[in-house]
N, C-alpha and C positions, 0 to 999 in steps of 0.2 A: 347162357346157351339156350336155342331155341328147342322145343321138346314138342313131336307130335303126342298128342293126348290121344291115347291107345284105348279101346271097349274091349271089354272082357280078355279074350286070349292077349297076349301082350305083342305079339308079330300081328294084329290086324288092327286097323286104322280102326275108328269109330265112324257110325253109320252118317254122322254129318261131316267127315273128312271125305267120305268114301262117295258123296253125297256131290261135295264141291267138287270135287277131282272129276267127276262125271261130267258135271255142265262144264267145267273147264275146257277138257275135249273136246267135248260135242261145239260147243257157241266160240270156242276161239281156237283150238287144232283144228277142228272139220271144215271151219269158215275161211278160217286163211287159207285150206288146203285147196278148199273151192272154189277161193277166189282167186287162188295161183292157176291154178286151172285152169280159168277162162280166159287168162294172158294167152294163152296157144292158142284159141280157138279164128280163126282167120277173119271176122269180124271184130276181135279187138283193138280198139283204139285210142285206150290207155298209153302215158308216158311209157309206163313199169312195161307192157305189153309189147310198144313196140322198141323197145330198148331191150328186152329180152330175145324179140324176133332178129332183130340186127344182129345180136350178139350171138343166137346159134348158128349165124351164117358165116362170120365173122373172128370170132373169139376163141379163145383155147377154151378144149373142157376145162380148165382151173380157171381160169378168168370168168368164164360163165357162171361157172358155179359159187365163186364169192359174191357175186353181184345178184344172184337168186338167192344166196342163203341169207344173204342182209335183205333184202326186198322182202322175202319169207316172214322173217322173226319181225321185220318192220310192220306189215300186215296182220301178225299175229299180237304185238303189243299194240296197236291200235285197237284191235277187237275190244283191249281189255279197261282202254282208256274213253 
């Protein structure tokens, strides 16, 4: 079984868990979010961008939204590889 290795209080992470967790956010949450982001902007001309534009013209809220939330997590495991 995997065990986060806990600093001093036993409910709080250790300062190089608490450490990684930060850049994690910051360099692959913030960047995917960023780079979802500029898919909207009316000069993008990205696949992902204008497959996204088509689709909120086009697509149900729930079909849009599988197809962002895969495109999402796909941009954010790229960050990480």
């Amino acid at each position: 079984m995997n065990q986060i290795i806990l600093h001093g209080d036993e409910n709080m992470p250790s300062p190089e868990i608490e450490e990684f967790a930060r850049i994690l956010v910051e360099k692959v949450r913030d960047a995917s979010i960023k780079n979802c982001d500029r898919r909207f902007q009316a000069n993008a001309t990205s696949a992902a961008a204008q497959r996204w534009k088509e689709m909120a013209r086009s697509a149900t809220p729930e079909e849009f939204a599988k197809v962002r939330i895969a495109d999402i997590v796909d941009d954010a495991i790229s960050s990480v590889l």
